[in-house]
MARKE-371649 format. One line per 5 residues: their letters; for each residue x, y, z of C-alpha. Coordinates in pm, whole numbers, plus 50000, padded with zeros to 5 digits. Last residue first. Layout:
<recs>
A) X Y Z; ...
</recs>
This chain:
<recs>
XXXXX) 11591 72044 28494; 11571 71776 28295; 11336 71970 28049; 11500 72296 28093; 11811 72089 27992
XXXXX) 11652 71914 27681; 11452 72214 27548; 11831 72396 27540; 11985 72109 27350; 11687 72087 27109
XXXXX) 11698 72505 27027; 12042 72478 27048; 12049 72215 26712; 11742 72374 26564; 11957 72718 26512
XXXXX) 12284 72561 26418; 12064 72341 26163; 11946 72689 26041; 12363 72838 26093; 12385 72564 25837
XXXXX) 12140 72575 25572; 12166 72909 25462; 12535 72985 25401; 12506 72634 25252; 12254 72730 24975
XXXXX) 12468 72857 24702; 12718 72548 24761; 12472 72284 24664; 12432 72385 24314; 12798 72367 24266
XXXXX) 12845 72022 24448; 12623 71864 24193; 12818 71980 23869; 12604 72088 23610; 12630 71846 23296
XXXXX) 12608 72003 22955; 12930 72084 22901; 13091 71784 23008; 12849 71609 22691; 12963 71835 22433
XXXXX) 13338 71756 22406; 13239 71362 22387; 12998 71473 22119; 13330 71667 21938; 13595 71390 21978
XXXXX) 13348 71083 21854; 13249 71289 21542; 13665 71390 21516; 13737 70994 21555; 13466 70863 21359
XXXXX) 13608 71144 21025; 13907 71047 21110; 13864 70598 21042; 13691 70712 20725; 13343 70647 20638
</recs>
């Protein structure tokens, strides 16, 4: 085998493999608008048990 022809097989798995990975950040991003104003939610709801309780 040629020194090319293991540099363009090298060239097109290494184009392949970026491809084929999902990017963690992207799959997290469709579920922040739900996530946070939840914690929001559970985040008063411990603050306001504490006063009533030390009230």
């Amino acid at each position: 085998m040629s020194k090319s022809a293991d540099h363009s097989a090298h060239d097109a798995h290494a184009h392949d493999a970026p491809a084929a990975e999902e990017d963690p950040v992207e799959s997290i991003i469709s579920i922040i608008p739900i996530v946070v104003p939840l914690a929001g939610a559970v985040l008063m709801f411990l603050l306001a048990f504490i006063a009533v309780t030390m009230a």
